[in-house]
C-alpha positions, 0 to 999 in steps of 0.5 A: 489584887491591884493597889485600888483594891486596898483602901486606907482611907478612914473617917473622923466624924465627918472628915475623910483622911487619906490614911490613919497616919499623921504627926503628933502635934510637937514633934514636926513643927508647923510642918512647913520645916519637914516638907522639904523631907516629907511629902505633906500630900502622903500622910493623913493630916496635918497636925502643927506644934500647939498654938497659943493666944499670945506667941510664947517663948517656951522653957529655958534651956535645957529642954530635952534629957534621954531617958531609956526608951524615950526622951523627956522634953520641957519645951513649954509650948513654944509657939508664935501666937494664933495671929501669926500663925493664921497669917505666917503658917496657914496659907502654905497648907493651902497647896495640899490636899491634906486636912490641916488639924489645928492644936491649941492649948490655954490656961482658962476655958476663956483662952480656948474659945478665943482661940476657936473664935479665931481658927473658926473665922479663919475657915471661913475665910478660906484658910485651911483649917479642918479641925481643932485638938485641944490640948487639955494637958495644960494647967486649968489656972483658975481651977489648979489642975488640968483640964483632963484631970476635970470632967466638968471642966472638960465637959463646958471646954468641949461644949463651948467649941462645939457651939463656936464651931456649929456653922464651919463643922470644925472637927472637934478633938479632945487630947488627954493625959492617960487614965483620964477615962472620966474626962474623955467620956465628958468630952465625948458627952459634950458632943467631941468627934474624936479623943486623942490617947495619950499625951506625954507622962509627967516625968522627972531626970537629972543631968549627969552631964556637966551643965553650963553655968546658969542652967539648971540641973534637972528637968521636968517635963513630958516623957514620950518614946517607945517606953510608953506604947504599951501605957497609949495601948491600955489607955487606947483600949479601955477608952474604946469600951467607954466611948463611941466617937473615933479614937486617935492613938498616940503613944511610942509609935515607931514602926508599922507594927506598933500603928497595927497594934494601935488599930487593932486596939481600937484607934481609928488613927495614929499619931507618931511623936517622937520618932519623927525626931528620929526618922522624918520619913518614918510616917511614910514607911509606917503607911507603906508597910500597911499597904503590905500587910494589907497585902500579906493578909489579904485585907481590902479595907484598913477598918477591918483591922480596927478594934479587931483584938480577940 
């Protein structure tokens, strides 16, 4: 068997990736930053930090506490806005030949559809945009909880950018907290090409460390690393009896193996987070070593692997 015979390319809906790896949104900036140590032609897509109506600050300092086994990071969604980001960020993907999708993250149904209205116009006027993942971790402010915790509000969320998108065929993903099985079936009801299993668990450290005068002396935010692949594992698996739409995994991802464990769970694509923090050519290494286990085991097609755990 020759390299040819091996493939790796997966579908999302409608939309074709090279291979099922990519990063997940928040840990490779806008990518332009890692493009110097990674080759944005080699990975799946494209998948920049989320992105605000309005550009946003983030939490003061400190952001990030290392926990065991991952890390906690309060970061508050830093980011410089849609329109900047439309105007800045979107023309450098336009040298790649790699799907751009685009995170977006609001307080109100209303901020999620302004900023859909604004990507959606941006496709069609030639800018790489491929799909939406809507971060629905955020805070619902006029209903006090998040919309993954709210099937109804995830239902009209993911309805509603839908319809905005119907004439451009954006990919509609839906990002969810773990155990959100209720809500991921919303989205999918409400016509979702994909969900995306897990985002970061609510979590809590105190610094043991002497801190600078002013700064406070905990952290709340959201736990990632290796420490909760086997919590993106469950998640992932449980969803993939409940829902038919592809489903990305998400969750501690560090190595070739654990992107298998993924597919065999029922992913049809991987997202690696934390790692990147570790190793920017970790995403490469992960792709690398499934053309070697598709070797090894003599798999032509990496969609034999997936769902395929006896």
């Amino acid at each position: 068997m020759n390299n040819l015979e091996y493939n790796l390319e997966v579908n999302i809906a409608a939309l074709k990736l090279k291979n099922p790896v990519m990063p997940a949104s928040g840990t490779f900036g806008y990518g332009e930053e890692c493009s110097n140590f990674v080759d944005l032609n080699k990975i799946g897509a494209i998948v920049p930090k989320s992105i605000t109506l309005k550009e946003r600050e983030g939490n003061p300092q400190p952001r990030i506490y290392e926990a065991i086994g991952g890390i906690i990071n309060s970061i508050g969604l830093e980011n410089i806005g849609v329109d900047r980001f439309i105007s800045e960020k979107l023309p450098f993907y336009n040298q790649f030949a790699t799907p751009v999708i685009v995170s977006i993250a609001g307080e109100t149904l209303e901020e999620y559809i302004r900023l859909t209205e604004r990507l959606n116009e941006a496709n069609k006027e030639g800018l790489p945009v491929h799909g939406i993942e809507a971060n629905l971790s955020c805070p619902n402010v006029k209903k006090g909880k998040r919309f993954s915790e709210d099937p109804k509000g995830t239902y009209e969320l993911i309805k509603a950018l839908k319809s905005i998108t119907k004439t451009t065929d954006l990919s509609i993903w839906a990002k969810f907290s773990p155990y959100s099985f209720d809500s991921v079936k919303a989205a999918c009801d409400a016509g979702a090409d994909a969900v995306v299993l897990i985002n970061t668990l609510p979590a809590f450290g105190i610094y043991k460390r002497k801190i600078k005068p002013g700064e406070r002396e905990y952290i709340i935010g959201g736990l990632s690393g290796p420490c909760i692949k086997p919590i993106g594992l469950y998640n992932v698996r449980e969803a993939s009896e409940i829902v038919d739409v592809p489903i990305i995994g998400v969750g501690g991802i560090t190595n070739t193996d654990d992107a298998i464990e993924y597919l065999r769970c029922g992913a049809s694509a991987i997202q690696v987070g934390t790692a990147n923090f570790i190793n920017f050519g970790v995403m490469l290494s992960i792709i690398k070593g499934l053309k070697n286990y598709m070797k090894e085991h003599k798999i032509k097609d990496i969609n034999d692997l997936i769902g395929k755990l006896v």
